[in-house]
N, C-alpha and C positions, 0 to 999 in steps of 0.2 A: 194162693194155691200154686202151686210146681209145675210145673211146664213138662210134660213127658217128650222125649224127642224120638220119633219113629226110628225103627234099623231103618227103614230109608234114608232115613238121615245121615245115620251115623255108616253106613257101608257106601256114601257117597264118595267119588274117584277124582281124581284129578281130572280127567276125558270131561267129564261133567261140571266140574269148574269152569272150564274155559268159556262157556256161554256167557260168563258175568264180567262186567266191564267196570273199572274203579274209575278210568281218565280216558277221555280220546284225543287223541295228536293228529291234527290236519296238516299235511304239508303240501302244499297246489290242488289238485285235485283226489289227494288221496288222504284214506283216515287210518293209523295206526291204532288200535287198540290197547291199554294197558289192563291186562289178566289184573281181577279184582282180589287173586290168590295170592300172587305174585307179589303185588302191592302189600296186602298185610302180612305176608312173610319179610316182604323187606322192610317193612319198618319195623314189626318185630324184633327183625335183627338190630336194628340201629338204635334205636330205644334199647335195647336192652346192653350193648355196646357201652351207650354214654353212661347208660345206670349203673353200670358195673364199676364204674371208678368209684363210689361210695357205696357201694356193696348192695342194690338191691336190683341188679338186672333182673332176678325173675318177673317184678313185679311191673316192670318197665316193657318186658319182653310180651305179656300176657295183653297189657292193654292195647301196643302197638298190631297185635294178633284181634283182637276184639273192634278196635276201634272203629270202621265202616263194617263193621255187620250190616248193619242197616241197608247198603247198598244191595245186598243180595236181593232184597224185594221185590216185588214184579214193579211197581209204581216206580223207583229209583233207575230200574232200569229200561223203562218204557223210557224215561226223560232223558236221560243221558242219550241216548240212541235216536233219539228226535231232537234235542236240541244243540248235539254236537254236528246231526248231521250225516252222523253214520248210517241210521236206517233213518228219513226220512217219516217212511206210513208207519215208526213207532206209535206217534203219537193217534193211529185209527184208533189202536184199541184202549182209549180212553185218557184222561184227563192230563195234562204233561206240568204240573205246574210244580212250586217246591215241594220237597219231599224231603220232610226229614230224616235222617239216615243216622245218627246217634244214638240215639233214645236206644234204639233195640240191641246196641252191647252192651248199654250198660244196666240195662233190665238182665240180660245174659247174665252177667259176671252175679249181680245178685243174685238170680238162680242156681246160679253155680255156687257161689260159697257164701250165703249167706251177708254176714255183717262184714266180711272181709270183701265181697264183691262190692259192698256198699263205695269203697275206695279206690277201686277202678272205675266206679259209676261217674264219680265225680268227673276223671280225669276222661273217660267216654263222651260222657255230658255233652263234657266244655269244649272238644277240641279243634270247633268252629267260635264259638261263641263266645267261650271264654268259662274258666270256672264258675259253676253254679253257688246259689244261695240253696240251703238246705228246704230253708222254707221260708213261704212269699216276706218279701220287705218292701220297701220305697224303692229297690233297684227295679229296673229292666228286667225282662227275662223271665221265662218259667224257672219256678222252684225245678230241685231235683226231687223233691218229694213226689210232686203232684206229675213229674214225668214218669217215673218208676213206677207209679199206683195206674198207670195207665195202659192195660199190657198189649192193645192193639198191635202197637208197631212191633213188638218181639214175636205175636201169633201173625202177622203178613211174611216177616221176616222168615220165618223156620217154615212156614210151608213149600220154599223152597228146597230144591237140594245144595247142601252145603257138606263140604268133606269133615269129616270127624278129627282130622288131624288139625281143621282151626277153632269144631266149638269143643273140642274135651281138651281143657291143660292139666295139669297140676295146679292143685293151689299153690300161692307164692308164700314159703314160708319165712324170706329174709324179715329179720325185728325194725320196728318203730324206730328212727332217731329221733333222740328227745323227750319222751315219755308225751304225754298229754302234749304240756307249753310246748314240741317242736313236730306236731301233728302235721299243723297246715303248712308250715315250710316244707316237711316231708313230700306232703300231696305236690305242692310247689314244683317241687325239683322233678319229682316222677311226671309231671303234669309238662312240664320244659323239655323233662327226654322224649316225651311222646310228639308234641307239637314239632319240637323242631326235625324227628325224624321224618314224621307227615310230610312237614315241608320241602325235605332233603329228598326224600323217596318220588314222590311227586314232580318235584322238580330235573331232578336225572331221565328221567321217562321225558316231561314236557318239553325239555329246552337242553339237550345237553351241553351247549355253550356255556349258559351261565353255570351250571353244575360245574364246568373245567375250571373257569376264574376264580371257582372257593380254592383249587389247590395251590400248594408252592411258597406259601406262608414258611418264613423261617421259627425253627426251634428257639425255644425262650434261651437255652444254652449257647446260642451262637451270638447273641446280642451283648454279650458281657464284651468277649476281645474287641469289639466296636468300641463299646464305652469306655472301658480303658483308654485304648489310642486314643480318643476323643479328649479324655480327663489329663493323660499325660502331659496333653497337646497343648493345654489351657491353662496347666498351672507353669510347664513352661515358658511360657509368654504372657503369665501374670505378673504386673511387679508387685516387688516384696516388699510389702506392708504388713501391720498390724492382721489387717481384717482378712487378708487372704492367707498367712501363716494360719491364724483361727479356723477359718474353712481347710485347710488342707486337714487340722487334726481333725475338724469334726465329720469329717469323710473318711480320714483312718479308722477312728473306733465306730463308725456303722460295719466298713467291711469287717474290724474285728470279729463286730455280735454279730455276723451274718449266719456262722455256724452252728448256732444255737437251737437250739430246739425249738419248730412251729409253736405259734401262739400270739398272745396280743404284746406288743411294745409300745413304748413311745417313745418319741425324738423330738426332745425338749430343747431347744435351739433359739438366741432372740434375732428378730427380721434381718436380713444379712445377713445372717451367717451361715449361709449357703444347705439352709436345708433339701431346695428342688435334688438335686444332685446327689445329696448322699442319701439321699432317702432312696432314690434311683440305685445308686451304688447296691446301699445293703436290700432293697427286693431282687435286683439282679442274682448278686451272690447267691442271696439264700433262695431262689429257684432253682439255680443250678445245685447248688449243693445240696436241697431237699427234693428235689426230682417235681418239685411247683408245673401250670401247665401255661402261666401266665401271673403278669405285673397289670395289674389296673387301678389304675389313679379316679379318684373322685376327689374332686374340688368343687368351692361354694359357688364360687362366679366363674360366667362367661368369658368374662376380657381376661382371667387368669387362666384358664384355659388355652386359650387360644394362642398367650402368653410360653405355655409351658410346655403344647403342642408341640410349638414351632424349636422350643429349645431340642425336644426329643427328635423330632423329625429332621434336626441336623445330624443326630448323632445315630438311628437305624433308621433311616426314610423308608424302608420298605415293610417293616412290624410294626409301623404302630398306625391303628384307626382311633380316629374325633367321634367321639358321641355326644352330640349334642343342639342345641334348636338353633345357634348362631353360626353353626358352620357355613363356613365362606364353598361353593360347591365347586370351586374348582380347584381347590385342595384335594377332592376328591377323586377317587379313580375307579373303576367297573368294578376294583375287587374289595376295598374300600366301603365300596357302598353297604355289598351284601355282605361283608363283616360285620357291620351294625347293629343287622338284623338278627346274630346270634354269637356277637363277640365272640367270630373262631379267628382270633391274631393274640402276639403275643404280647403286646401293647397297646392296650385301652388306656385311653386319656377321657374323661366322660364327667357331669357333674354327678354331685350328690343329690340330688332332685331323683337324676336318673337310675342311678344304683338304689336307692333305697326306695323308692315309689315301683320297682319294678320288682324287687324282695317282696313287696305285698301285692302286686299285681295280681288280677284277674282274666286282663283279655292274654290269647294268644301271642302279640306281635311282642306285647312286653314280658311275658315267661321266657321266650325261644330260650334265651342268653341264657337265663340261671344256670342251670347244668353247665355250664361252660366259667361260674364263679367258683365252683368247690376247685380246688386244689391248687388256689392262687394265692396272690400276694395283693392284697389290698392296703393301699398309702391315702388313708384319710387327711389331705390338705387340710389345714386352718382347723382345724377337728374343733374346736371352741365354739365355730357355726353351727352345731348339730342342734334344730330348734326342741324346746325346750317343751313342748307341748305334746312332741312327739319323741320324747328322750327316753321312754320304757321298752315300749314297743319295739324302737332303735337299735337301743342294746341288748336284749332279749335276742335278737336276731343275730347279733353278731355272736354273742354267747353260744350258739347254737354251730353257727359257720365253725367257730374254732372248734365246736367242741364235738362237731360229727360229719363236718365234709369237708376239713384240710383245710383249712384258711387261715392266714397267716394277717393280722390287721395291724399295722402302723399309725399312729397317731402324731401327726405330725403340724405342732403350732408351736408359736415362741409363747403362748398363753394357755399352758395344758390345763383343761376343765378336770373338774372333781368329778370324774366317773366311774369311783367306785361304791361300792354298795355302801347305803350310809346310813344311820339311824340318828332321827331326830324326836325328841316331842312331838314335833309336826307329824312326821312320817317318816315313811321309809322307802329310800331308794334302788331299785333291784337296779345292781351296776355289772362295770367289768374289773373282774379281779386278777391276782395273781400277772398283773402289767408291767414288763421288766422296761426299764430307761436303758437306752441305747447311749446315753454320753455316760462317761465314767461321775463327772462332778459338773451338775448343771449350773450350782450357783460360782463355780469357779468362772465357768463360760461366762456366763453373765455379766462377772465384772469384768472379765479383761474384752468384753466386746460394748461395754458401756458407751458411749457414742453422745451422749446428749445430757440436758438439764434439763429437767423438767419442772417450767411453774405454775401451781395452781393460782387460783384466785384466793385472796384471804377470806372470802365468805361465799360458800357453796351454795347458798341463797340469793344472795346478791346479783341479779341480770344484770350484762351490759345490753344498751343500746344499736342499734348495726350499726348508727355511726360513728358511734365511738370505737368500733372493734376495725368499721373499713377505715377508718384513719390511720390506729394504729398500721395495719395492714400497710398504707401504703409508706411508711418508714422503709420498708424491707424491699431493694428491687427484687428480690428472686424467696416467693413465701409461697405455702400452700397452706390452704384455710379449707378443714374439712366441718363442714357441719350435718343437720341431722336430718333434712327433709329436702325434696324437690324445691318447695316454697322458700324457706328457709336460703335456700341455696340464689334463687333468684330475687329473692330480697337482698339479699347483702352483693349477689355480683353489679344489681343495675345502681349501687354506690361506689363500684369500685373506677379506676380510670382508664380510659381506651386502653384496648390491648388486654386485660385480665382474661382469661380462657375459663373456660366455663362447662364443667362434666357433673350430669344427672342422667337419671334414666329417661329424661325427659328426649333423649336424643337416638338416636337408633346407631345401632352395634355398629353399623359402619362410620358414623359419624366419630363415635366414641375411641372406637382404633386407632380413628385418624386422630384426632386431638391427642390421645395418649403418645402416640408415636412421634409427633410432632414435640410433646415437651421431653420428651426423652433428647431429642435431638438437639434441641436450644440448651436441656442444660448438659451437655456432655462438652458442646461447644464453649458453656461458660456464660453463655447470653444470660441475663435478665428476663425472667417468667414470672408471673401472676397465676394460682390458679385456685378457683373456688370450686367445691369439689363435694356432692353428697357423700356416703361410709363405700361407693362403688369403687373407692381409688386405696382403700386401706388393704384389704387383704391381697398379698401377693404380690402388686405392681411394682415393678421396678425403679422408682422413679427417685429422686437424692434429692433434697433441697437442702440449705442452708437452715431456712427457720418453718416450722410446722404450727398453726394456730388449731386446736380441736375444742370444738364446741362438747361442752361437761355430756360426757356419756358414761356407758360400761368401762370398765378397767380393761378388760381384754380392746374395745374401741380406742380407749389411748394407747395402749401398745402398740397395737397395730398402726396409728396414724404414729407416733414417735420410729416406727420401722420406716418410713418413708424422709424422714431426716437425718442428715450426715451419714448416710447405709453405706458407703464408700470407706469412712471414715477418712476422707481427707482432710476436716476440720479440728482441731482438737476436740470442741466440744460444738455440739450443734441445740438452737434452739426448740424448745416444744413450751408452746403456752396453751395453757388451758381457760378459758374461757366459759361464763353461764350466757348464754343468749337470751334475746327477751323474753321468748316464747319456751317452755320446758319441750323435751322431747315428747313425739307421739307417743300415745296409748299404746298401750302392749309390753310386747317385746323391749322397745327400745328405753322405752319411760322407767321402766321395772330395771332394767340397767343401770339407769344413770341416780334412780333415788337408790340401791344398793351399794353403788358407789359414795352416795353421799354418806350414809349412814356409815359406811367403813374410814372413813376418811376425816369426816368432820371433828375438829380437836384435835388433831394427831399431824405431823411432821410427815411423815413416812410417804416415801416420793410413791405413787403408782404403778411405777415399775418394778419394785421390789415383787423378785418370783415367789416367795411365800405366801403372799399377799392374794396371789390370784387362787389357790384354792381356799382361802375362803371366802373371796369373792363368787366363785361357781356354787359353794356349798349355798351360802347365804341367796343366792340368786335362782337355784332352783328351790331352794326352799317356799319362798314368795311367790314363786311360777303356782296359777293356779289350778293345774294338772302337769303332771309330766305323761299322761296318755290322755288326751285331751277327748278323744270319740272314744274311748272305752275299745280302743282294737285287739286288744290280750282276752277281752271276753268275747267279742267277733270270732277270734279264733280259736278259742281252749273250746274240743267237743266236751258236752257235760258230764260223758261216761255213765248216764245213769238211761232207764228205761226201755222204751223199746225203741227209740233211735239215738243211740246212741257217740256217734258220728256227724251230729247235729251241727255243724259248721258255716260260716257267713261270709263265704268268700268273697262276693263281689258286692259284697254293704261294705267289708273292711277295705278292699279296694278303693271305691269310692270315697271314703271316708279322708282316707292313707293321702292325706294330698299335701306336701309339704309347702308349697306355692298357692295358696289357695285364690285361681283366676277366674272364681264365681262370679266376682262382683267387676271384671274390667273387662274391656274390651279393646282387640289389637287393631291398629290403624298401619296400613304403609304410607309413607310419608315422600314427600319429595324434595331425595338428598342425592349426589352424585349421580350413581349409572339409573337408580330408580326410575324415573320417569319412560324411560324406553323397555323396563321391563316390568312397568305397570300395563303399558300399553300391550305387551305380547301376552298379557294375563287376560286383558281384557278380551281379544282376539284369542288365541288360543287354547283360553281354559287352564287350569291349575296342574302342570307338567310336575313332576319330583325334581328334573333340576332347577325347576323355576321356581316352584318355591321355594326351595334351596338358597338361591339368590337373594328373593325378595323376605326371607330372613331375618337376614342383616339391614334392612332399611322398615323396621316397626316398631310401633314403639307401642306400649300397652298403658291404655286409661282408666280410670276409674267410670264408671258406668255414667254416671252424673251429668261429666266431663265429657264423654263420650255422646252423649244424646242433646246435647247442648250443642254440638259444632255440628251432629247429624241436622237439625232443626233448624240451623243458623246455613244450613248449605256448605258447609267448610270439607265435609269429608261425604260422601257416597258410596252406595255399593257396588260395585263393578262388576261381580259374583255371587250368588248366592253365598252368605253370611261373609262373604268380604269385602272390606272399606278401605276405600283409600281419599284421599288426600284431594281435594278439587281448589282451595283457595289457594292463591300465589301465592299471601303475606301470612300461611298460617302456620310454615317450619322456617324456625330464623336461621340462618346459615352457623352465627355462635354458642344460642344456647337452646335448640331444637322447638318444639312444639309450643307454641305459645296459646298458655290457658288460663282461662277464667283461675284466680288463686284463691277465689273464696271458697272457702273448702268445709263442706257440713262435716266428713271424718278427715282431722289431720293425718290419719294413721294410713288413710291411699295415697300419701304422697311421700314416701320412706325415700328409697333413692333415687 
């Protein structure tokens, strides 16, 4: 039943607003008040600001106008006024505890327009909380159903006076993007103008210091004349080889395609040959020349990250923010920080974890950004990583980016996957189409950047023994031997001879740096290296050797481990041997790789690296995959259009679900390596600070559960904080190959890298 609003109501004044308090600012002795009017005028305005760049400010403008209704309440503002401080004997006249102050705009907005208000409900709902579930599930949290059906907090709410110029708007009549399938991104984006305005609005009031450090960010168009001087600089005082004439043209024809018209590309390039750069190149160009608001890079791993950071951050050190859980924090700067929280720079370096788990996101902290993704230049690194489980729902989204908020997506691997739409007997794949290749003639590239020989074993079945592989092994002073698991890795290192280096995720980020930097170093110098290495050292690393051993994996896995051989091409030709180990790879992902590979390969001559090869290795490989939307998240978010709720959506089950790291089953340890130990102790002492954790980071490493309550129970690690463990036994992180643990393993598949 319909809510009538008295002319009290609606002939309420501005004079009569000002009794209502949104925030109060203490500073020494005194309390500033923030007008609770004032407040949802200006986030009205800023919300509707950002929504405007993809055409739906009205609907953006309404909710930032609605959104603390609630506040108006006598109970919201009895607390506020007692527990900031302001009036103290607030809290005489009754109870000062939480109050929910949501609920009643977004029962409003449903008052108001019906099924159309249903959609500011959501985004009212959540914008503490986070996006609601339409109705109850296994998440947290009141449904939005069973809040709406509740009309207490809208009849406390309106017996106030409230001015008519916040609860009468306009309905919002900008259209849907997307139809149905781009519903919930829709709500997404609107739901990201809103939150982050809240925050922005709020925070200029609270602090205006840190409101001054968001500004002075440079234009995405000023970062190009950097990168030039930068590139000019480099290929200058490159000498002229093979492999750097090839990188010079395949940096010519990206800035070629740069003028081209937004949409999805790829940049089919093999390891070396200088893809970081020209992919850089051509997102620069084509922001400036398609008026983009931003370049953001998603990549699969940390240590390439960190990696490709540091290359950009020579070249505009003051545009570009790290997002990511291994950031070193004193990389960091005041303005830095709070770029993260709503990606406003014009160079995002961040992984794919975080881009795409924040596309489906539900809580607030990980919406702000979205609105700050339309109208950029997204360069999917190693794009072949995109798992497979979650490859619908994926692509489904980026279909959506390009095809309704300006997004411009690069695909960028020397092992481009089969992601276009595909029909099989099996099934059918909903892809990306219409995908233009940014080199003129990839298999041209290909052969004049060939670098290596590659030999398999005569029988694909056939295991070697590890000692038969560390012997081979030690023929070679300077070899690198990637295989397929944690285990795996420290099986074959504790064969090899003093001195072999040793990289699994078995060792925490900082330790892992330092090793990697340390071989970079020995072989530039030319020294003699050893290194046994899980798949953590194939995408992206910079690293040359002479001979490369890869334990029989995915196709796209030997490319990538043959990219870390002869990359320089100083050698005529460089070794890669492949190898079956005793043990077949983990369950899953990786197992499903490598018998796809067999089955393509067995009987047949045809080297691995041949580039036609790999799409049908992705075809044949998602085919096997036994979902490519593994939690059914396309039906979490398509509303079913039918009945009387129509709008029926499961935000925060698809959230939850959406998890492309799935660290249900392990738990994080800090460990004790380098600066560690003095900043476990200021953890223990001072509690969990934002740049301390920050620090302590880079010194964890994550276990398998099993794993984890075996070294709790044996006394080896402790908790220092509520749910945090660190490290108590002297002899329990080895200085060379990190965490030493029990190897008997009930699933081999928690010991990947």
């Amino acid at each position: 039943m319909a809510i009538v609003y008295s002319s009290e109501v609606k002939e309420a004044n501005a004079h009569q607003d000002a009794r209502f308090l949104a925030h109060v600012r203490q500073d020494g002795e005194s309390f500033f008040p923030h007008d609770l009017g004032e407040h949802l005028q200006g986030v009205g305005r800023r919300a509707e600001a950002y929504a405007y760049n993809f055409g739906i400010g009205d609907w953006a403008e309404v909710a930032g106008l609605w959104h603390d209704l609630g506040k108006y309440s006598a109970e919201f503002q009895r607390r506020i006024k007692s527990v900031s401080g302001y009036d103290p004997d607030a809290h005489l006249e009754g109870p000062v505890g939480r109050v929910d102050h949501s609920t009643a705009g977004a029962q409003h907005a449903v008052e108001q327009f019906g099924v159309h208000g249903r959609i500011l409900a959501y985004l009212i709902a959540g914008h503490h909380a986070g996006l609601p579930d339409w109705h109850t599930s296994e998440t947290a949290g009141a449904a939005l159903k069973a809040r709406l059906d509740d009309k207490s907090h809208l009849q406390r709410t309106l017996s106030q006076t409230i001015p008519s110029e916040l609860l009468v708007q306009p309905k919002p009549i900008s259209p849907l993007r997307g139809k149905a399938e781009g519903f919930a991104l829709w709500v997404r984006m609107l739901f990201s103008c809103l939150v982050d305005a809240d925050f922005l609005d709020t925070e200029a009031f609270m602090d205006e210091g840190k409101a001054e450090q968001r500004t002075g960010a440079p234009a995405i168009q000023e970062l190009l004349p950097h990168f030039n001087s930068y590139m000019a600089e480099k290929f200058a005082d490159a000498p002229s080889t093979t492999v750097n004439r090839i990188r010079a043209e395949v940096l010519r024809q990206c800035r070629d395609k740069a003028h081209e018209a937004p949409g999805l590309f790829s940049l089919t390039v093999p390891t070396g040959g200088g893809k970081t750069l020209s992919s850089l190149a051509f997102a620069l160009e084509h922001a400036s020349h398609h008026g983009k608001q931003r370049v953001i890079y998603a990549i699969p791993y940390t240590s390439i990250i960190e990696q490709t950071a540091n290359i950009f951050r020579g070249i505009v050190p003051d545009a570009l923010i790290e997002h990511h859980s291994n950031l070193d924090s004193d990389k960091e700067t005041g303005k830095s920080r709070l770029a993260t929280e709503n990606w406003d720079a014009p160079l995002i370096v961040t992984t794919n974890v975080q881009f795409f788990e924040s596309l489906f996101a539900a809580k607030t902290s990980r919406c702000r950004k979205l609105h700050n993704i339309v109208n950029s230049v997204v360069v999917l690194d190693e794009a072949q990583l995109l798992p497979a489980e979650f490859l619908e729902p994926i692509l489904d989204v980026m279909n959506l980016l390009v095809c309704h908020y300006g997004v411009t997506f690069v695909l960028s691997t020397a092992t481009q996957p089969a992601l276009g739409t595909l029909h099989t007997f099996q099934r059918k794949i909903r892809g990306l189409d219409r995908v233009r290749e940014l080199i003129d003639d990839p298999d041209e590239l290909y052969r004049n950047l060939e670098r290596v020989t590659v030999t398999m074993p005569p029988d694909l079945h056939q295991a070697q023994e590890w000692d038969d592989i560390a012997q081979q092994l030690q023929q070679h002073p300077s070899v690198l031997v990637v295989v397929n698991s944690r285990a795996d890795a420290r099986e074959l290192h504790r064969r090899m001879p003093t001195g072999t280096l040793h990289l699994s995720a078995l060792m925490c980020g900082e330790h892992r740096s330092r090793v990697i930097a340390g071989i970079k170093q020995r072989l530039l110098a030319g020294e003699a290296v050893r290194v046994v290495s899980t798949q953590l050292v194939e995408a992206g690393v910079d690293v040359d050797f002479p001979v490369v051993y890869r334990a029989l994996a995915g196709l796209d896995s030997i490319a990538q481990a043959a990219g870390r051989c002869n990359r320089e091409g100083k050698l005529e030709r460089g070794q890669v041997i492949v190898f079956v180990p005793p043990k077949p790879a983990p369950p899953g992902h990786l197992r499903r790789a490598a018998e796809t590979t067999i089955s393509l390969l067995t009987g047949t001559n045809t080297s691995p690296l041949t580039r036609d090869l790999f799409r049908s290795y992705f075809e044949h490989f998602y085919v096997r995959a036994p979902s490519l939307d593994k939690h059914d998240i396309a039906t979490l978010l398509k509303p079913d259009g039918q009945g009387d709720d129509p709008l029926k959506v499961q935000f925060r089950t698809a959230a939850q679900r959406f998890q492309l790291i799935d660290e249900s089953g392990y738990r994080s340890v800090l460990v004790q390596y380098g600066d560690s130990p003095a900043l476990i102790g200021r953890l223990r002492k001072e509690g969990p600070e934002r740049w301390l954790m920050r620090k302590l980071q880079r010194y964890t490493v994550s276990l398998p559960e099993y794993q984890f309550q075996k070294l709790l129970g044996n006394g080896d690690v402790r908790e220092i904080y509520p749910d945090m463990f660190a490290q108590t036994s002297d002899v329990l992180y080895h200085k060379d190959i990190g965490v030493l643990v029990d190897e008997t393993n009930p699933n081999p598949s928690d010991l990947i890298a």
